[in-house]
SETI-643359 format. One record per residue (C-alpha): residue in one letter; x, y, z. Coordinates in pm, whole numbers. Each point is the difference from the previous one (the first is absolute). Example, Ala and Ser with C-alpha at 12.3 -4.5 7.8 and 13.67 -1.06 7.14 Angstrom:
residues 2
<rec><rest>A</rest><x>1230</x><y>-450</y><z>780</z></rec>
<rec><rest>S</rest><x>137</x><y>344</y><z>-66</z></rec>
end
This chain:
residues 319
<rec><rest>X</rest><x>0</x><y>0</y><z>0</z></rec>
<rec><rest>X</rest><x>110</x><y>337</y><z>1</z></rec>
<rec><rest>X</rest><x>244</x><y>190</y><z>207</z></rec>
<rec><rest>X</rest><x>-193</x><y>178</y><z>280</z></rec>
<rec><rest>X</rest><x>320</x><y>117</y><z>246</z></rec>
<rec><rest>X</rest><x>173</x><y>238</y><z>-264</z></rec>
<rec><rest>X</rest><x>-290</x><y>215</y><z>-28</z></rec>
<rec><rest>X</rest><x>54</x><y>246</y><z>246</z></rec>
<rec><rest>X</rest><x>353</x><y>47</y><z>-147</z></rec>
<rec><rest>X</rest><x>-112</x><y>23</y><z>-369</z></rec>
<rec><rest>X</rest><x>-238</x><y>256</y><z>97</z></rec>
<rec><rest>X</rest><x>239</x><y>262</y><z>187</z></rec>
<rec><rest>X</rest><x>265</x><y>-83</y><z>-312</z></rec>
<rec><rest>X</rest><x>-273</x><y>100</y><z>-265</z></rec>
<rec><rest>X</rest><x>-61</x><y>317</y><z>186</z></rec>
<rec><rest>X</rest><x>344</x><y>118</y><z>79</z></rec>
<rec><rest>X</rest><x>31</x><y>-48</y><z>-371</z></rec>
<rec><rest>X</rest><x>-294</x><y>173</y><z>-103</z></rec>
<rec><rest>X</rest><x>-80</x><y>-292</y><z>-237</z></rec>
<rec><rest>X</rest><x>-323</x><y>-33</y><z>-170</z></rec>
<rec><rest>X</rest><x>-37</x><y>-345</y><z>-24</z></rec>
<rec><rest>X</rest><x>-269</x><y>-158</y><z>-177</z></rec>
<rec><rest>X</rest><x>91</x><y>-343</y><z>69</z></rec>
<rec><rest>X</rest><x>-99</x><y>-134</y><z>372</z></rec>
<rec><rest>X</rest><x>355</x><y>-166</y><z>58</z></rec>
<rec><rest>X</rest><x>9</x><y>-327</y><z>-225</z></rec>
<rec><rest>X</rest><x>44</x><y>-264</y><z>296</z></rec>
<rec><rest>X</rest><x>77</x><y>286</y><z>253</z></rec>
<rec><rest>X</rest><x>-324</x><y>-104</y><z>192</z></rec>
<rec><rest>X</rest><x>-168</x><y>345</y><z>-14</z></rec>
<rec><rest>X</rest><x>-383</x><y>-69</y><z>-22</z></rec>
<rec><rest>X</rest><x>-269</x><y>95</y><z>-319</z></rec>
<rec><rest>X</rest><x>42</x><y>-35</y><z>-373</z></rec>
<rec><rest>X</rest><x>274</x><y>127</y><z>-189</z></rec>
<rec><rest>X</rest><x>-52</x><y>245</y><z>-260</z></rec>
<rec><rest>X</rest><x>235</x><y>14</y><z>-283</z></rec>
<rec><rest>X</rest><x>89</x><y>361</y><z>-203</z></rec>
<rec><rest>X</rest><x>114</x><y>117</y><z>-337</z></rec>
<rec><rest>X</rest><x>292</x><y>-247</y><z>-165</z></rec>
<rec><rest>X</rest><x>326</x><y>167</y><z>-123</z></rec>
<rec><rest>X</rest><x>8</x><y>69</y><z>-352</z></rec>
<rec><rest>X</rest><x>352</x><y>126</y><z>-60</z></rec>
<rec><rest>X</rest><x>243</x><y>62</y><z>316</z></rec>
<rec><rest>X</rest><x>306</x><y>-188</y><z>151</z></rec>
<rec><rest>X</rest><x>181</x><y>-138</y><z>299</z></rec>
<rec><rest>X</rest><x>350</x><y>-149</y><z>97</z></rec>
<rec><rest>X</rest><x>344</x><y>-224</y><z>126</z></rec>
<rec><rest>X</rest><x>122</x><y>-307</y><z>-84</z></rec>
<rec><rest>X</rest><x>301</x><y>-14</y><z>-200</z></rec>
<rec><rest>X</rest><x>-124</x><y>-129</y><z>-370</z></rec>
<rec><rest>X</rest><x>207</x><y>-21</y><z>-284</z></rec>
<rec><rest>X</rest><x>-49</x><y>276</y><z>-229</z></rec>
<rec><rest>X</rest><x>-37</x><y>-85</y><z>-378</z></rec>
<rec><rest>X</rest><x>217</x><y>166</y><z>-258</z></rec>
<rec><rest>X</rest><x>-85</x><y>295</y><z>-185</z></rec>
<rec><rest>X</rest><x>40</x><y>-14</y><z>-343</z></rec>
<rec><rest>X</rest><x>-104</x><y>339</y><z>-174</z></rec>
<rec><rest>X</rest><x>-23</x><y>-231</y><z>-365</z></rec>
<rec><rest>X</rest><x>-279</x><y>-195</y><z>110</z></rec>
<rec><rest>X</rest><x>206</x><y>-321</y><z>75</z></rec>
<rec><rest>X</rest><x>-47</x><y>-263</y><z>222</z></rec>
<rec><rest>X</rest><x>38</x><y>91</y><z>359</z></rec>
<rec><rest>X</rest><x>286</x><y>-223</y><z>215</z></rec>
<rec><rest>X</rest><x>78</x><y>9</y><z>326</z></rec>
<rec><rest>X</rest><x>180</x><y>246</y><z>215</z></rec>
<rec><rest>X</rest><x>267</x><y>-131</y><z>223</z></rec>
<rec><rest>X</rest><x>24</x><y>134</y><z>387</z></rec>
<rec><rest>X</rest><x>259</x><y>308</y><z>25</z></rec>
<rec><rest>X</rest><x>339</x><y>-4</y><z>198</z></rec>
<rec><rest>X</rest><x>38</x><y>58</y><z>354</z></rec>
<rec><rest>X</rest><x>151</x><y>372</y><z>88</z></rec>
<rec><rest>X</rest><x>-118</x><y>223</y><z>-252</z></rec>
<rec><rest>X</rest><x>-243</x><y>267</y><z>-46</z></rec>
<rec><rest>X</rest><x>-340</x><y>-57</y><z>183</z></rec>
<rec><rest>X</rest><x>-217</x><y>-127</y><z>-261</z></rec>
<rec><rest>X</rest><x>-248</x><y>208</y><z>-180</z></rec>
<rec><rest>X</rest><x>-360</x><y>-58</y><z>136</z></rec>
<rec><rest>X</rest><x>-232</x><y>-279</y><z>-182</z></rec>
<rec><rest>X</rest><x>-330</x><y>-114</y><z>-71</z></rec>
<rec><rest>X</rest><x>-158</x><y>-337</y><z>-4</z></rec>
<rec><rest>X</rest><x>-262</x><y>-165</y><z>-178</z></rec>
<rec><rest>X</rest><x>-152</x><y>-346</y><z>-66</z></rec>
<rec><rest>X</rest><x>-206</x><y>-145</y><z>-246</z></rec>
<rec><rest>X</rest><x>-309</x><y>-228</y><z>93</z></rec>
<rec><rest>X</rest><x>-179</x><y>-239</y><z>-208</z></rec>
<rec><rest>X</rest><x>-371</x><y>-43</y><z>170</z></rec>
<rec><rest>X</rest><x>-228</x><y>39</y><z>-351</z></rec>
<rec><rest>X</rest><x>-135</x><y>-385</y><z>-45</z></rec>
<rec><rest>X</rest><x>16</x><y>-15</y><z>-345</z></rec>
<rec><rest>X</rest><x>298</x><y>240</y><z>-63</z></rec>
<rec><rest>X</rest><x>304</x><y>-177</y><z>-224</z></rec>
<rec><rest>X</rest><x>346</x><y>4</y><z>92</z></rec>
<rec><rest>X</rest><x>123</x><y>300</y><z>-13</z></rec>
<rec><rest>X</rest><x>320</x><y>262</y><z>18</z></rec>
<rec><rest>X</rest><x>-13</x><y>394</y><z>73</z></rec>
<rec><rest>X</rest><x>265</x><y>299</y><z>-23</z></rec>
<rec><rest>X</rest><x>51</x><y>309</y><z>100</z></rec>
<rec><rest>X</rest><x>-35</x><y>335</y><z>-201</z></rec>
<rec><rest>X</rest><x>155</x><y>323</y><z>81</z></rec>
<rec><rest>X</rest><x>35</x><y>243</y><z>-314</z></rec>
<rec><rest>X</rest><x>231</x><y>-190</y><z>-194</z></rec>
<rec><rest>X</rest><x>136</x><y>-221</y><z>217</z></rec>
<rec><rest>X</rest><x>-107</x><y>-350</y><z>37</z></rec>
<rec><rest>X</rest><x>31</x><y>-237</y><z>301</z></rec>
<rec><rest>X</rest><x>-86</x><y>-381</y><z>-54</z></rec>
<rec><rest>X</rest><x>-110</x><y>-227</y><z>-102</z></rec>
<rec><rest>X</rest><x>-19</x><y>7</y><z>329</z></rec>
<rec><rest>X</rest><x>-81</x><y>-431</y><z>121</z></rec>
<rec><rest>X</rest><x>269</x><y>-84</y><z>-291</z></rec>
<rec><rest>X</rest><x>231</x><y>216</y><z>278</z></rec>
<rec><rest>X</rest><x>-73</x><y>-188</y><z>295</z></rec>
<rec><rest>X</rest><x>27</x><y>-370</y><z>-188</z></rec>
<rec><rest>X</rest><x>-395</x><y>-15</y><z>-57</z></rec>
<rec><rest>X</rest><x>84</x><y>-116</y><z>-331</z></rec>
<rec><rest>X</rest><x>-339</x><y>-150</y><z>-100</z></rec>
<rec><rest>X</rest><x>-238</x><y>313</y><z>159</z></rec>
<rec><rest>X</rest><x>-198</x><y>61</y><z>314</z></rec>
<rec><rest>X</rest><x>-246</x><y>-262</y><z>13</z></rec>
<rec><rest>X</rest><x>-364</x><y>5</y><z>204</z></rec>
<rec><rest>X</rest><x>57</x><y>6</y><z>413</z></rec>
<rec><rest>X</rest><x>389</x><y>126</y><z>-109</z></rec>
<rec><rest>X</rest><x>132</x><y>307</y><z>163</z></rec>
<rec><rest>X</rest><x>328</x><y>140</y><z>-45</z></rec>
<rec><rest>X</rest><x>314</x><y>67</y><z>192</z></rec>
<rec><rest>X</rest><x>47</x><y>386</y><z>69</z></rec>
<rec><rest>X</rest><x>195</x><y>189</y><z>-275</z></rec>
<rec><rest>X</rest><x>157</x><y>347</y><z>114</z></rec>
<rec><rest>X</rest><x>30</x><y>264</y><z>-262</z></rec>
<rec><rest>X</rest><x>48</x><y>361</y><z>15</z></rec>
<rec><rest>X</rest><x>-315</x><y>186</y><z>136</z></rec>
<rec><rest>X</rest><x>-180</x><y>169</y><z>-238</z></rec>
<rec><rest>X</rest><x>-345</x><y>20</y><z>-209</z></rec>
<rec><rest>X</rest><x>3</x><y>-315</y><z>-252</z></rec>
<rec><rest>X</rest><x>-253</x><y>-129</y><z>-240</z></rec>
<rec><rest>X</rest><x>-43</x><y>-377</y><z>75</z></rec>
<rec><rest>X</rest><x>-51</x><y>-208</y><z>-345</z></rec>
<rec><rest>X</rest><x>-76</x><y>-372</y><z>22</z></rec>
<rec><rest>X</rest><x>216</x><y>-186</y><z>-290</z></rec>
<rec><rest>X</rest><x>-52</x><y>-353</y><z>-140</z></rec>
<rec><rest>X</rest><x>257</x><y>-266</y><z>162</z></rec>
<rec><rest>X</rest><x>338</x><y>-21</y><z>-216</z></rec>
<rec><rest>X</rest><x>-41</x><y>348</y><z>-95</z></rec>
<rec><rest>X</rest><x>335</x><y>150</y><z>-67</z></rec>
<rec><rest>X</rest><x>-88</x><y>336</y><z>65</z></rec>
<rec><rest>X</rest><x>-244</x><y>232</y><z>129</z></rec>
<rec><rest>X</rest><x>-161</x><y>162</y><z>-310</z></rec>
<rec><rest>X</rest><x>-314</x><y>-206</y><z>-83</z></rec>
<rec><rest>X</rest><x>-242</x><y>-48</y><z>290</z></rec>
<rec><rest>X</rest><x>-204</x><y>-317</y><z>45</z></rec>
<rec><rest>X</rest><x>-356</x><y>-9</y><z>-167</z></rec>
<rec><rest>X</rest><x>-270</x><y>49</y><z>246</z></rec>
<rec><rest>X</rest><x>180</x><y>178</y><z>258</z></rec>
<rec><rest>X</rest><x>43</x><y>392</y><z>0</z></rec>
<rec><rest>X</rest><x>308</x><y>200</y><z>101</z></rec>
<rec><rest>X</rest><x>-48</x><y>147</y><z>378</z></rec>
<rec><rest>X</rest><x>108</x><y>364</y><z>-4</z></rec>
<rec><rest>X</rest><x>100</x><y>194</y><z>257</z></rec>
<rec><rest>X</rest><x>149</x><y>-281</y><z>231</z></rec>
<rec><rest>X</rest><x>210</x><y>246</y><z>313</z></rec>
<rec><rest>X</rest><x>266</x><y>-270</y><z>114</z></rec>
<rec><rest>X</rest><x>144</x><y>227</y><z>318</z></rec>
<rec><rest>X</rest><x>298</x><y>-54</y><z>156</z></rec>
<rec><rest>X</rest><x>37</x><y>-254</y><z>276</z></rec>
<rec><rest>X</rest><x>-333</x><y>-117</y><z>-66</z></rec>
<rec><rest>X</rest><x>-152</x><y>-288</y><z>-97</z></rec>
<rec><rest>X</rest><x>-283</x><y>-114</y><z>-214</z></rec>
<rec><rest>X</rest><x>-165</x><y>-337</y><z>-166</z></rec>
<rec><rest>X</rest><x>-183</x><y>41</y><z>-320</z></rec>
<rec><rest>X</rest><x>-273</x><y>-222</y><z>-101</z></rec>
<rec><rest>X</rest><x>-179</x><y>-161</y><z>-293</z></rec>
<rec><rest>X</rest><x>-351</x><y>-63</y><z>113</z></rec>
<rec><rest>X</rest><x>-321</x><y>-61</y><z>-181</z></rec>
<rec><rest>X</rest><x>-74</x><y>-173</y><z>-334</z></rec>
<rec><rest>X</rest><x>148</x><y>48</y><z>-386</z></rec>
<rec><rest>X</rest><x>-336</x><y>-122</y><z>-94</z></rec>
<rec><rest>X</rest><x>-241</x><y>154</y><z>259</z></rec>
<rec><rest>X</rest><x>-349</x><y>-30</y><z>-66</z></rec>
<rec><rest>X</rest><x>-224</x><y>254</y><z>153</z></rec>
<rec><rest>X</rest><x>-12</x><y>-171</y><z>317</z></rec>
<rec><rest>X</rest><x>324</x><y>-26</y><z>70</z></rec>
<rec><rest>X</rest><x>279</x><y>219</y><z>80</z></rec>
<rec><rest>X</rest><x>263</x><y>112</y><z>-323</z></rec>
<rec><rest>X</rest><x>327</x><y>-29</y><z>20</z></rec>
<rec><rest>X</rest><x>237</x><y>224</y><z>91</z></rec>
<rec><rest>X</rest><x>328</x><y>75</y><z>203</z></rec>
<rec><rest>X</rest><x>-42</x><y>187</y><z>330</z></rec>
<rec><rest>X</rest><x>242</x><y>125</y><z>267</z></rec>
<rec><rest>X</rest><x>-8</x><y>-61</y><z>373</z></rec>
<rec><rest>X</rest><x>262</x><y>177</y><z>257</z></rec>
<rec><rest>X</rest><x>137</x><y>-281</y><z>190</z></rec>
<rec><rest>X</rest><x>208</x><y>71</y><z>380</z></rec>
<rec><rest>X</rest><x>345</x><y>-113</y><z>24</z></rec>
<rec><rest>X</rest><x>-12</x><y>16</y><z>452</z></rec>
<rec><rest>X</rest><x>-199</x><y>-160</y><z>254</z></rec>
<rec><rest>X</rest><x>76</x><y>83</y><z>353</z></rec>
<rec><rest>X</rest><x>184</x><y>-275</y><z>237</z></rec>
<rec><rest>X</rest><x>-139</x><y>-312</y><z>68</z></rec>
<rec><rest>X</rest><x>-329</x><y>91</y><z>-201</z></rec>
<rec><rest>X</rest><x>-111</x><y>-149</y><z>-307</z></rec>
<rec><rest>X</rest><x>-201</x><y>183</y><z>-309</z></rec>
<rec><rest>X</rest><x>-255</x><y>-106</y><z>-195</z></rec>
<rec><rest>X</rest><x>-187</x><y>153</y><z>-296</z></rec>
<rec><rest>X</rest><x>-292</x><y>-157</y><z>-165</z></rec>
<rec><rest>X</rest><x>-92</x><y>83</y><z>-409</z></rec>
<rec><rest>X</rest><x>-237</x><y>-89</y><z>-221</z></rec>
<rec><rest>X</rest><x>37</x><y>-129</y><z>-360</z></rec>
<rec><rest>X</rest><x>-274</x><y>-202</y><z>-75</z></rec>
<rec><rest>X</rest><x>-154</x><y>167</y><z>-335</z></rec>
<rec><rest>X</rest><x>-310</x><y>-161</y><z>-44</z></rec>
<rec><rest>X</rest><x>-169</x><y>83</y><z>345</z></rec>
<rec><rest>X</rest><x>13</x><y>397</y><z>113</z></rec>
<rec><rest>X</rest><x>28</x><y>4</y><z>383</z></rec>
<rec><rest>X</rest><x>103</x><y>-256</y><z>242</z></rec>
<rec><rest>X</rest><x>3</x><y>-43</y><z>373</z></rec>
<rec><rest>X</rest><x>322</x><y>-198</y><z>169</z></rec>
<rec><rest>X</rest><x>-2</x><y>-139</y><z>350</z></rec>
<rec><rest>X</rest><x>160</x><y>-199</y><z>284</z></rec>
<rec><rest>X</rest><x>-179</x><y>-329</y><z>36</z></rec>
<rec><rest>X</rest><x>-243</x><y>-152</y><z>-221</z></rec>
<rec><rest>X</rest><x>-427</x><y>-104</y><z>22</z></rec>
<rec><rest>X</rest><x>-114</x><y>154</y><z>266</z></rec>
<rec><rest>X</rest><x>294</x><y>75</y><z>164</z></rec>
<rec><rest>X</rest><x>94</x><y>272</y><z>-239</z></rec>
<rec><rest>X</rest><x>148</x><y>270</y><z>146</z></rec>
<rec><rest>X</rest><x>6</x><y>332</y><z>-277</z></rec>
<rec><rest>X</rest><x>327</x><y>147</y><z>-86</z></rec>
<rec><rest>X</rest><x>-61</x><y>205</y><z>-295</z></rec>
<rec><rest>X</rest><x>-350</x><y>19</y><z>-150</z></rec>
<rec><rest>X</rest><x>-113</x><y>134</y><z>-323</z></rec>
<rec><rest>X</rest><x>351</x><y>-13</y><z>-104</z></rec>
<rec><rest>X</rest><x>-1</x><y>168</y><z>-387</z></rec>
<rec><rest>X</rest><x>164</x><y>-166</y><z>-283</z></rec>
<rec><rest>X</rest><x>406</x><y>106</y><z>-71</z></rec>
<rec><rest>X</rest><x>-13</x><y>168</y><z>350</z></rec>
<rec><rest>X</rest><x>201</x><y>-110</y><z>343</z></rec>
<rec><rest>X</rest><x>-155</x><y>39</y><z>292</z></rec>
<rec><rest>X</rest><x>103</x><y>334</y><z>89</z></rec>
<rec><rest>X</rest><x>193</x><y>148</y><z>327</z></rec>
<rec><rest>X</rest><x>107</x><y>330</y><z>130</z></rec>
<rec><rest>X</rest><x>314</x><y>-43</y><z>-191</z></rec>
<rec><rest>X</rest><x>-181</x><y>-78</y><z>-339</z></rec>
<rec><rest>X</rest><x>199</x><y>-328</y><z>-47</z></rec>
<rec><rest>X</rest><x>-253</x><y>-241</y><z>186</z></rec>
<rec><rest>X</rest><x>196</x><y>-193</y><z>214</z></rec>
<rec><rest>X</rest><x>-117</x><y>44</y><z>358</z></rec>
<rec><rest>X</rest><x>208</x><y>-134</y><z>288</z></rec>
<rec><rest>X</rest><x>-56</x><y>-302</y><z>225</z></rec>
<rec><rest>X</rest><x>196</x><y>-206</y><z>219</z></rec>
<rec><rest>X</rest><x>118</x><y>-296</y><z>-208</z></rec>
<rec><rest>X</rest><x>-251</x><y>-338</y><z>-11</z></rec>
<rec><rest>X</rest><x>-13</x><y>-293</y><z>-113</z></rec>
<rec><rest>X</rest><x>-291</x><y>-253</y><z>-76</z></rec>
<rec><rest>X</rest><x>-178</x><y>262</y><z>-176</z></rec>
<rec><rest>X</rest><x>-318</x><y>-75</y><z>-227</z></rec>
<rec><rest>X</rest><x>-126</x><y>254</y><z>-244</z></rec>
<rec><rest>X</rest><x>-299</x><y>-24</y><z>-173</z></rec>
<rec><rest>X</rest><x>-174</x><y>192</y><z>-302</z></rec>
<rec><rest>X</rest><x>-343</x><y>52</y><z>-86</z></rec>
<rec><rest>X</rest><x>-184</x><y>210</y><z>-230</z></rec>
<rec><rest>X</rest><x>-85</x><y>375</y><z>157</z></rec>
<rec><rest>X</rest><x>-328</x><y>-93</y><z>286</z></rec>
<rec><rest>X</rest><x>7</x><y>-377</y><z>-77</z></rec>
<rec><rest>X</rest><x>10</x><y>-256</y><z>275</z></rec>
<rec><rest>X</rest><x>139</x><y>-273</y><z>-206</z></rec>
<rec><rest>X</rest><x>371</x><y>-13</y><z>-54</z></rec>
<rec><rest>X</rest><x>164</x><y>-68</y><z>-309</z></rec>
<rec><rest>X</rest><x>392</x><y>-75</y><z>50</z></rec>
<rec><rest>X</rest><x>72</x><y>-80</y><z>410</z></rec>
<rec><rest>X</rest><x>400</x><y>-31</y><z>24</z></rec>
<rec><rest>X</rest><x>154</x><y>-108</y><z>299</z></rec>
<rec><rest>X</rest><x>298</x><y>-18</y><z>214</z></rec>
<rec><rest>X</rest><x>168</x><y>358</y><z>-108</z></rec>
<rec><rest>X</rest><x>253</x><y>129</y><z>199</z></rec>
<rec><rest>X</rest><x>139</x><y>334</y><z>-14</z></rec>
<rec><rest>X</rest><x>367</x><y>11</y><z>151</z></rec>
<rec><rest>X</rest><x>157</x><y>304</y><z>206</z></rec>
<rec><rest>X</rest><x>185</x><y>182</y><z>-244</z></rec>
<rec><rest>X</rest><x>-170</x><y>-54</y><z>-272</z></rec>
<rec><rest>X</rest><x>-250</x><y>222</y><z>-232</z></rec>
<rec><rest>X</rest><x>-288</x><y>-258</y><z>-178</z></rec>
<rec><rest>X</rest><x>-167</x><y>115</y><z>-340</z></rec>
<rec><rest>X</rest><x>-343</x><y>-210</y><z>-14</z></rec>
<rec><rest>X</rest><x>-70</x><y>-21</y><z>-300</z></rec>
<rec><rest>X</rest><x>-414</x><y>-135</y><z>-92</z></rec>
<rec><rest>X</rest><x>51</x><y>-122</y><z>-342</z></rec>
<rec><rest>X</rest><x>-156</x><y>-252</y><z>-259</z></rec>
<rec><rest>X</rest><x>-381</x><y>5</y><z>-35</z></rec>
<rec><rest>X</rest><x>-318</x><y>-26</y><z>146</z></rec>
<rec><rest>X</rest><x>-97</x><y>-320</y><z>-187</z></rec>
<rec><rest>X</rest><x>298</x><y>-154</y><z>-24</z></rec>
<rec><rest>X</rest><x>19</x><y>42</y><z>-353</z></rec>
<rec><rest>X</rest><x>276</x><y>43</y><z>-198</z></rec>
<rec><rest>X</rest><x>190</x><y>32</y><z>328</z></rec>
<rec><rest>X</rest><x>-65</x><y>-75</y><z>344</z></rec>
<rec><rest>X</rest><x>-114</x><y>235</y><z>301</z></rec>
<rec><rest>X</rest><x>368</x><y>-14</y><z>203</z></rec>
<rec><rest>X</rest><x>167</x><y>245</y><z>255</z></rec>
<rec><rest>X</rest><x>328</x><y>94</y><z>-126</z></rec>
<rec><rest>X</rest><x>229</x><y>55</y><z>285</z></rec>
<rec><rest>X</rest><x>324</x><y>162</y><z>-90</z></rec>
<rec><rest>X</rest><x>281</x><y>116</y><z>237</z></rec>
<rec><rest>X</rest><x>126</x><y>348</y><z>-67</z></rec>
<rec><rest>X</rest><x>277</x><y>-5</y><z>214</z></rec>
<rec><rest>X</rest><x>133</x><y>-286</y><z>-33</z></rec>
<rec><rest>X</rest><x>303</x><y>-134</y><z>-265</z></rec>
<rec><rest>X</rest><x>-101</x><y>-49</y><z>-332</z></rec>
<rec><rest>X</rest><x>-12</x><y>-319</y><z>-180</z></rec>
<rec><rest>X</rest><x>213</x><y>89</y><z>-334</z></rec>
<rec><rest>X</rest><x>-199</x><y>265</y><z>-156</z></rec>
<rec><rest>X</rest><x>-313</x><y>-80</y><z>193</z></rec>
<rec><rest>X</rest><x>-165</x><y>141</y><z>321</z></rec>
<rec><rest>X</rest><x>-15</x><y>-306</y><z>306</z></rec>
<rec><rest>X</rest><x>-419</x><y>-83</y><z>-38</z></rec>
<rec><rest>X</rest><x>-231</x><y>-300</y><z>25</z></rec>
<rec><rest>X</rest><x>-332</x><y>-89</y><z>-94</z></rec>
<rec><rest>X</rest><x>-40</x><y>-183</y><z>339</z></rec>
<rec><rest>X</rest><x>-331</x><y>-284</y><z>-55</z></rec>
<rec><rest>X</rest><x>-307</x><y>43</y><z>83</z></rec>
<rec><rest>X</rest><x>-320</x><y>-188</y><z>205</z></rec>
end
């Protein structure tokens, strides 16, 4: 069940920080419904040490950078991205980086992603000089960065600030009907800190065939609301606009998602844990009828090492 002794101590830290949180603590115990806010369309956040891609201002294919020496001049201030896969149907992709004339990627080719980001894939960080980009998805085994992939647009105006961090994502459907959400890349500021011996958690939703969802401890009738009427492409949303809200680390934790003021639960996964130390993207992906992919939590690590060119998650298994 929830955490009722941290209340009092969550309550006097929200208002000697004059937060405005619209989230009632994710496992912090504090009682009634959570609400959740606007999503992040297009900021940052920051600091793990990824492994910036070359720059190539001819459009070539982007390697990777090497760390620098010890002793010399403090390095320049960087910015770090990600790239999620979480549309259902959505190919195997690449992306780059625009800037004028200068062209960063492709950027999974960099990291050893040689065949694409597949579905339930998220990348490693990549650090590049902050700045305001134009993000362009590119067919796998593309050799440069000139001809975008068919179906998916060019993202303007991306602001990639210095030690900050941020994951961009490909949600919805290439073929959408006009039930069902279209696709399209979207950018969430992720946190790079969670204070000591506390453990963050952030819950999203990417299921593009159903508009709102509710998530919450527990399953049947023993569901316990975390986030209710939880939009499409939004995070459940915090005082520091991120999502994740901090709890005291758990284990044996069940989740369960239903459809916005159901009572019957669709996916119940069990046995989470969520380790001091660590920050947890939750990721609801898949769809509501199982069809062509299945309804699935996505649980990635953000803090943690990467595995090659990939972000540490699982799609733990479900009741």
């Amino acid at each position: 069940m929830l955490l009722e002794k941290h209340r009092s101590t969550q309550e006097m830290n929200m208002a000697k920080r004059g937060h405005r949180w619209l989230v009632v603590s994710l496992m912090l115990g504090l009682p009634g419904i959570v609400n959740v806010g606007c999503g992040v369309e297009m900021s940052v956040t920051d600091n793990y040490e990824g492994v910036p891609p070359r720059s190539d201002g001819d459009g070539g294919a982007a390697g990777v950078g090497g760390a620098g020496g010890a002793g010399g001049a403090p390095a320049a201030p960087r910015s770090e991205f990600r790239i999620a896969h979480l549309s259902p149907k959505g190919p195997l992709f690449d992306a780059c980086l625009l800037r004028g004339d200068e062209r960063i990627g492709p950027l999974l080719e960099g990291l050893g992603v040689t065949e694409g980001i597949n579905y339930a894939q998220v990348s490693r960080y990549i650090a590049v000089d902050p700045g305001v980009y134009t993000f362009r998805v590119v067919n796998v085994g593309a050799t440069d960065c000139e001809k975008g992939f068919i179906g998916a647009a060019d993202v303007d105006g991306v602001v990639l600030d210095a030690d900050r961090r941020l994951t961009i994502a490909a949600l919805g459907e290439m073929d959408a009907s006009l039930s069902v959400q279209k696709f399209r890349m979207t950018a969430f500021a992720d946190e790079t800190t969670v204070s000591s011996g506390m453990t963050g958690v952030r819950l999203m939703h990417a299921v593009p065939d159903v508009t709102r969802l509710d998530v919450g401890e527990e399953m049947g009738t023993s569901f316990v609301p975390l986030a209710t009427e939880l939009p499409f492409g939004e995070a459940v949303t915090s005082g520091s606009g991120a999502g994740f809200v901090e709890t005291e680390p758990r284990s044996g934790v069940t989740l369960s998602v239903r459809t916005s003021g159901a009572s019957e639960d669709l996916l119940t996964v069990p046995d989470l844990g969520f380790g001091a130390g660590q920050l947890s993207s939750v990721f609801v992906i898949g769809n509501i009828d199982d069809t062509p992919r299945p309804l699935a939590l996505l649980v990635c690590a953000d803090l943690a090492a990467p595995v090659g060119g990939l972000t540490s998650c699982i799609v733990p298994g479900s009741l």
